[in-house]
C-alpha positions in Angstrom: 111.3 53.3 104.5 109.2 52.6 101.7 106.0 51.2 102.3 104.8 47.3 101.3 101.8 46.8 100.2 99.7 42.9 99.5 97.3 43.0 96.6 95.4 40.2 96.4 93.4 40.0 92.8 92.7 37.3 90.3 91.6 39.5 87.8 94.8 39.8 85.5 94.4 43.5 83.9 93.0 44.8 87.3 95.9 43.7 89.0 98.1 44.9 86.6 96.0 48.8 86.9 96.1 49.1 90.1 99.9 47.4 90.7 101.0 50.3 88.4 99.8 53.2 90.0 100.9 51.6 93.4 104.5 51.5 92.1 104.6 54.8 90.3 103.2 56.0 93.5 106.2 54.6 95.1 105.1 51.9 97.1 106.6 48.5 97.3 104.1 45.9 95.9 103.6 42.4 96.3 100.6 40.6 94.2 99.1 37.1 94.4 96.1 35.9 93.1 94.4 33.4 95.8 93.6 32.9 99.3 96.1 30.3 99.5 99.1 32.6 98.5 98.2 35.7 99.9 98.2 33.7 103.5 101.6 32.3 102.6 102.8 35.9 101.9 101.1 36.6 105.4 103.3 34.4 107.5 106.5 35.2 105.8 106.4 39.0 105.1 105.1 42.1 106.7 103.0 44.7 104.7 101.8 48.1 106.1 98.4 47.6 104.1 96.7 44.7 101.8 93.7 45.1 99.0 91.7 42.3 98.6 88.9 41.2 95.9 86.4 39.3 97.1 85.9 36.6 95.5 88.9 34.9 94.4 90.3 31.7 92.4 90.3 29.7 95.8 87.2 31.1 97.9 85.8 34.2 99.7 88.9 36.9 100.7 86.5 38.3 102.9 85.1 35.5 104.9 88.5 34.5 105.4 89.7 37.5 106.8 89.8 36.7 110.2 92.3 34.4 109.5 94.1 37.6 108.4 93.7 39.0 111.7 95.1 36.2 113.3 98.3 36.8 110.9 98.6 40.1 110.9 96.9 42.0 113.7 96.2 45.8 112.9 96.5 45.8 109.5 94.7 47.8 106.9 92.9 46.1 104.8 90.8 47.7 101.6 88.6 45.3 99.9 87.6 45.5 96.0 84.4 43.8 95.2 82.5 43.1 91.4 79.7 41.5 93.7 78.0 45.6 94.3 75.1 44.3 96.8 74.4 46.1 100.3 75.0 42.7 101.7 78.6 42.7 100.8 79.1 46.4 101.9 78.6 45.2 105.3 80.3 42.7 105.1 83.0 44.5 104.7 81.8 47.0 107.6 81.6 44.2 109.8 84.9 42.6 109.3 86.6 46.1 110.0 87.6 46.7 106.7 89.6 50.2 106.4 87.6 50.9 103.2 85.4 49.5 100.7 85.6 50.0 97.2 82.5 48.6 94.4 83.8 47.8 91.2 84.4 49.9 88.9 86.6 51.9 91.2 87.9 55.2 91.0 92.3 54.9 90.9 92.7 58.4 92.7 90.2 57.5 95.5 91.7 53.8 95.8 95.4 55.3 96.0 94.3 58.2 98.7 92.7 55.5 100.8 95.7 53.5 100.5 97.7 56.3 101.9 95.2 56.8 104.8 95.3 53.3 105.3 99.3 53.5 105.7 99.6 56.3 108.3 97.0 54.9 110.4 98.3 53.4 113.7 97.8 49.4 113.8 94.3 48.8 115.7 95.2 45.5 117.2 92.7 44.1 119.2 89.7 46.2 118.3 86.4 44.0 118.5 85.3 42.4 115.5 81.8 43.4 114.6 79.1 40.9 113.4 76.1 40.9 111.6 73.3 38.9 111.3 72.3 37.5 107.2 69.0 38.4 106.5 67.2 39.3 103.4 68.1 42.8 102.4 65.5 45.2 101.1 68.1 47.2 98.8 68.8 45.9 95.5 70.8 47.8 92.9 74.4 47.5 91.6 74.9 50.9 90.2 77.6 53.3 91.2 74.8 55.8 93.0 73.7 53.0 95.0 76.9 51.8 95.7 77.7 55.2 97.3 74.6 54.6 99.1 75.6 51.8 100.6 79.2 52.6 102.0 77.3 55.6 104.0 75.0 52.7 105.1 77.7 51.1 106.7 79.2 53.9 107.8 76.7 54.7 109.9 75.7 51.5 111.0 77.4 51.6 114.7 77.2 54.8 115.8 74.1 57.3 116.8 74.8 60.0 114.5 71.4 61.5 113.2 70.6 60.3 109.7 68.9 62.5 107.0 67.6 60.7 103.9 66.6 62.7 100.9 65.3 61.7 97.4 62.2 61.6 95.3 58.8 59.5 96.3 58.9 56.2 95.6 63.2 55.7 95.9 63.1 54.0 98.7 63.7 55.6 101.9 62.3 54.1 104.3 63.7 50.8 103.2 67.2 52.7 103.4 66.2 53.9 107.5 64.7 49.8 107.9 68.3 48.7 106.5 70.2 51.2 109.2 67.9 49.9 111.7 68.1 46.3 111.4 71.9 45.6 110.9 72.9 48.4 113.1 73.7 48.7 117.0 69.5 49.2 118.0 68.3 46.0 115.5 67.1 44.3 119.0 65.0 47.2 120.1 62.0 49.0 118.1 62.0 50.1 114.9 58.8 52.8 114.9 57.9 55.4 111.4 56.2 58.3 111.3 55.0 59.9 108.2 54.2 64.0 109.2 52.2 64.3 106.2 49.8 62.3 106.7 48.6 63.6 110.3 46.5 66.4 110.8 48.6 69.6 111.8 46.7 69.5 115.0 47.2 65.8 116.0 50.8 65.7 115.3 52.1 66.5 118.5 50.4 64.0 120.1 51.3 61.5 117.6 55.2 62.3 118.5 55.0 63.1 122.3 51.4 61.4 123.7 49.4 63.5 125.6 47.8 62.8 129.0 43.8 62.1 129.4 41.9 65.1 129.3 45.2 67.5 128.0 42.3 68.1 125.0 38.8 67.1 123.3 38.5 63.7 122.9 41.8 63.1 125.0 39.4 60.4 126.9 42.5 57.9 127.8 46.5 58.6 128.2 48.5 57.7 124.8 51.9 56.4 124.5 53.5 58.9 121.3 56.0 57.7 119.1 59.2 58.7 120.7 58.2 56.4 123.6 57.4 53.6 121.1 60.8 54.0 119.7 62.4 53.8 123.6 66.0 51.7 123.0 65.5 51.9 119.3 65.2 54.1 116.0 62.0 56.4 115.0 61.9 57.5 111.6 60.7 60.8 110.4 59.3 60.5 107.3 58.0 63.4 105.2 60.2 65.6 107.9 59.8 68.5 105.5 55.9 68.7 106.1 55.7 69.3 109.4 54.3 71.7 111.1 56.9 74.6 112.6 55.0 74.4 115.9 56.3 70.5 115.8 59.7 71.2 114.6 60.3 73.4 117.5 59.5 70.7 120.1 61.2 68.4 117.9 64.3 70.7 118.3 64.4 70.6 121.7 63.8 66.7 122.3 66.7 66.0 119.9 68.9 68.8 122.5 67.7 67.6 125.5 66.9 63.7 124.8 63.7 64.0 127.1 60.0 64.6 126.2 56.4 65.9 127.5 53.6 64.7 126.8 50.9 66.8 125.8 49.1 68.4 128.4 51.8 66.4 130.9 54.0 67.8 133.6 56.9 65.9 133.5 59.4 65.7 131.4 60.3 61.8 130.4 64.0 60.6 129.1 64.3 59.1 125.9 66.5 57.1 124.2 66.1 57.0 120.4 67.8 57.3 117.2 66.5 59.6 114.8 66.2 58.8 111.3 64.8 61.5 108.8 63.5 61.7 105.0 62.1 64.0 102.8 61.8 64.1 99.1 61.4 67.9 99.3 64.3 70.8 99.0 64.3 72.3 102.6 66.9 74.8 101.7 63.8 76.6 99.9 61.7 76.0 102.7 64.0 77.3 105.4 64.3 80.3 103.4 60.4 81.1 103.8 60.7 80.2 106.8 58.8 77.1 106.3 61.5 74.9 108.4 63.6 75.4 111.1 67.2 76.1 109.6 68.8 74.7 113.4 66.4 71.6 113.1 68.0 71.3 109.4 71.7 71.2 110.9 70.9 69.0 113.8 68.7 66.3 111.1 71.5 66.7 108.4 74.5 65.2 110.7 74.9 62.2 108.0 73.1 63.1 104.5 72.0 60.3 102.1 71.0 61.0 99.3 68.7 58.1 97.3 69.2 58.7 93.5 66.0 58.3 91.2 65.7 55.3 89.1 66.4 57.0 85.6 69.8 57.6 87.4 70.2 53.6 88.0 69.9 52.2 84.8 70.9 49.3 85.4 69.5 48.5 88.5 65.9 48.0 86.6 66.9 44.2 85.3 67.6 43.0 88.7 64.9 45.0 90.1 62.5 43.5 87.7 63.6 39.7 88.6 63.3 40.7 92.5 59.7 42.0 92.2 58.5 39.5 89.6 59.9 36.7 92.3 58.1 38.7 94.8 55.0 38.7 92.9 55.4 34.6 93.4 55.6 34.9 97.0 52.5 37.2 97.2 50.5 34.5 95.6 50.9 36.1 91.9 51.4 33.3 89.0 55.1 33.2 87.9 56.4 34.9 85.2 59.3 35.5 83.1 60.4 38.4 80.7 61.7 38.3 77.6 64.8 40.7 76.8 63.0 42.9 74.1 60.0 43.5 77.3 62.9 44.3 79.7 64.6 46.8 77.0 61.2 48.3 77.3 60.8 48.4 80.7 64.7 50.1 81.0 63.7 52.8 78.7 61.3 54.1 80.4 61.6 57.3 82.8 60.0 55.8 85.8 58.3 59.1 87.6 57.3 57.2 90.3 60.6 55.2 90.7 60.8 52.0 92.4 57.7 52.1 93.6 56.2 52.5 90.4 58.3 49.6 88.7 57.0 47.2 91.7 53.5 48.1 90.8 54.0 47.3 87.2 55.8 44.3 87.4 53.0 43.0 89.8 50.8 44.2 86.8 52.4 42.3 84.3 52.7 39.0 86.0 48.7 39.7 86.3 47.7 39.6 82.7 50.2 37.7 81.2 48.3 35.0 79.7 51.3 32.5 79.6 54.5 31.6 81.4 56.5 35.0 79.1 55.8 38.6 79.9 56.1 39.8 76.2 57.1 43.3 74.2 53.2 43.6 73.3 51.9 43.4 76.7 54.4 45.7 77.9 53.2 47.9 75.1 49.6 47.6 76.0 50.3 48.4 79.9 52.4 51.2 80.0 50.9 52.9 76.4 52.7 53.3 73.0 54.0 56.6 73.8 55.6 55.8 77.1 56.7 52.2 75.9 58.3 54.2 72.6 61.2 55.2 75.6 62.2 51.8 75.5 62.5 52.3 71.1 65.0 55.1 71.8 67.2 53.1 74.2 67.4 50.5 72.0 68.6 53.4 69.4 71.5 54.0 71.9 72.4 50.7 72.1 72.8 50.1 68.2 75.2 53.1 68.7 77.1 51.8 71.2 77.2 48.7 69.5 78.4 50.8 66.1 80.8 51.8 67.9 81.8 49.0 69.7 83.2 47.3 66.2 84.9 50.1 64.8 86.6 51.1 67.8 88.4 47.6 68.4 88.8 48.2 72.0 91.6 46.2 73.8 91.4 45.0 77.3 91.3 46.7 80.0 90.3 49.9 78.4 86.7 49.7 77.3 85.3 51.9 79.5 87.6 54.9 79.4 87.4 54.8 75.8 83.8 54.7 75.3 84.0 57.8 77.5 86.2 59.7 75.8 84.1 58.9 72.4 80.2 59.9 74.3 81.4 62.4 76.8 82.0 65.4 74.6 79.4 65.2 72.6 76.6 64.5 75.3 78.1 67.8 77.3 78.5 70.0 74.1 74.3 68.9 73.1 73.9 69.7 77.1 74.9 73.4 76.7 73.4 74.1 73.6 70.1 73.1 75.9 70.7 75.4 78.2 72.8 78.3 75.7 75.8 77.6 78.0 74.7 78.2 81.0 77.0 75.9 83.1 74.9 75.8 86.3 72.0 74.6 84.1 73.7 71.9 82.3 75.4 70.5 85.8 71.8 70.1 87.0 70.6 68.6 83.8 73.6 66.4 83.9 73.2 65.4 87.2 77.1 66.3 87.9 78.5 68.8 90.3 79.4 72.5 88.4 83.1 72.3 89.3 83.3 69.0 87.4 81.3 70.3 84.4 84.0 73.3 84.3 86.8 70.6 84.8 85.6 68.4 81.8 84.9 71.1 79.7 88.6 72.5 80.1 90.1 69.0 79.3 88.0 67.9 76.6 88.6 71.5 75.0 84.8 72.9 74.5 83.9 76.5 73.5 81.2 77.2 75.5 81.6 80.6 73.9 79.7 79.2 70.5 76.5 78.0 73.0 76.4 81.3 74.6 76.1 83.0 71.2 73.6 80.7 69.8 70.7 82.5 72.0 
């Protein structure tokens, strides 16, 4: 029997997209554009899976999807979303959405979910999950945080071991607070330790406690952090600069879920979630035997990976309006930026990442002398050299914009045709970087080797000509 499946988009060339893959896919497809409809459809018809958008022409698909429930019990539903925030990833989490997909999508991984979504047995009367709005420390819209967020959710209610990686300054601790506070343990402790910033021999103590008199200056008992963290989460931060004397009893509190204080006798149960980051490699590391390659395994259960911010592009505007509001609230006079200050601000490479954006916006609001953070005193804070990043983005843009009028694009197929006209050349101009060397230009790119090879054998580049040009 063939299977039915309910889209539910007001966007008129997305439904159309996605409607034709579905058919020449084979499934039976029924389309409707509003909350309204798509309940009427509900009550008269039965569908082994529905998509949703979010926000449609007559109110919020997903707030209403209890109503859905009510309907239909058990079935799949995969919600589409243009609104990328972390707050409407778990939203989708907590109203038991099979899958969750930011827009723009990818078709393949939107038609295999729909297929998972199809041979999964109807839940029924699982219980609904529910989480608490709060402000959300995670801003960004771009793809790489959107990935970010789905694993948020994904790990949201259970106790699988976290491992965060990504340069200083991207954020992870904010990523561990966020998996804290809207997951299962938000009612009990949250409790961070950073191992690089203890002395090796103190660290110990700082984790476990030790007992009056276990050493010098031991002059009263101490409480360490895994007991802080009892019925909660303890973060790990800097995991990859602890000492291997550490990581070993670190190892066998995660095995055994009980702890000793230093110079105790008995051993104490715990009950904590572990949450790690690092932004070093510790595949080198375990190599020179630097880190525990078991502690490695039993950290890395659920890797997340926090992108830098040359890699979010456009995340820097909202970024900018976030921290120059939270400049406000921090008693900082309020400001505004002009478009041509912002261009400047998005060119740049940002070494120290969000971080480093916050502290400049904070700057900014500073001096400005009037109500407008201008292109000069961006230029005077950041340097002409640095600010000159923002001269070649703008470069790009008249490019794109070139482009943009000759090309004529039609509806609906914008982006894939703006990637078929930048793709080749930005790979071809990669491997004559690196004289062809594929595992290079992957790493430069910032794109797994196996998709380098499969791009280059589509778009038809000699790699041969690079390799000669040494």
């Amino acid at each position: 029997m063939t299977s039915r499946i309910l889209l539910v988009e007001d966007d008129p060339g997305i439904a159309t997209v996605i409607g034709e893959a579905l058919r020449e896919t084979g499934y039976d497809l029924v389309t409707c554009a509003s909350v309204a409809k798509r309940d009427l459809h509900l009550s008269q018809d039965w569908f082994d899976a529905m998509i949703t958008d979010v926000f449609l022409e007559d109110g919020d698909g997903l707030a209403s999807i209890e109503t859905v429930r009510e309907t239909a019990p058990g079935l799949p539903i995969i919600v589409l979303s243009a609104q990328n925030t972390l707050d409407t990833a778990v939203r989708a989490s907590a109203s038991e959405a099979f899958e969750y997909f930011p827009k723009p999508f990818d078709l393949d991984e939107l038609l295999a979910a729909v297929k998972a979504a199809i041979s999964r047995s109807p839940s029924g009367g699982c219980e609904s999950g529910t989480t608490p709005q709060q402000d959300l420390p995670l801003i960004g819209r771009s793809p790489a945080m959107q990935e970010v967020y789905r694993l948020i959710t994904r790990v949201l209610n259970n106790e699988l071991t976290v491992l965060i990686t990504g340069e200083s300054g991207t954020g992870k601790e904010l990523v561990a607070e966020a998996i804290h506070q809207l997951g299962k343990r938000r009612t009990g402790p949250f409790v961070a330790i950073n191992a690089a910033a203890i002395p090796r021999d103190l660290i110990e103590s700082e984790l476990f406690g030790h007992e009056r008199g276990a050493f010098t200056g031991a002059i009263t008992q101490q409480i360490g952090k895994f007991e802080q963290a009892n019925g909660g989460t303890l973060f790990l931060d800097e995991i990859g600069d602890m000492p291997i004397e550490a990581q070993t009893r670190l190892l066998r509190t995660l095995q055994s879920s009980r702890i000793r204080r230093v110079g105790g006798r008995h051993e104490i149960p715990i009950d904590v979630r572990i949450i790690a980051a690092t932004n070093r490699d510790l595949q080198p590391a375990i190599a020179e035997n630097r880190f525990r390659e078991d502690l490695f395994y039993r950290l890395n259960v659920v890797p997340i990976h926090l992108p830098p911010l040359r890699e979010r592009f456009g995340d820097i505007e909202p970024l900018v309006h976030h921290f120059l509001m939270k400049a406000t609230e921090q008693g900082l006079p309020n400001r505004k930026i002009t478009n041509s200050a912002l261009q400047i601000l998005q060119g740049r490479r940002w070494r120290g990442n969000v971080r480093e954006l916050q502290n400049t916006v904070f700057r900014l609001a500073l001096l400005a002398r009037d109500e407008m953070i201008d292109e000069a005193l961006v230029h005077n804070s950041l340097g002409e050299e640095e600010a000159a990043q923002g001269d070649t983005l703008r470069d790009w843009r008249s490019t794109i914009d070139l482009w943009y009028d000759a090309a004529e694009p039609i509806d609906g197929q914008v982006y894939h045709d703006a990637l078929a006209a930048f793709e080749a050349p930005l790979l071809e101009r990669t491997l004559e970087e690196t004289h062809g060397n594929q595992l290079k230009a992957a790493k430069v790119l910032g794109i797994n080797r196996n998709t380098l090879r499969k791009k280059i054998s589509e778009l038809g580049i000699d790699t041969s000509v690079f390799i000669e040009r040494q």
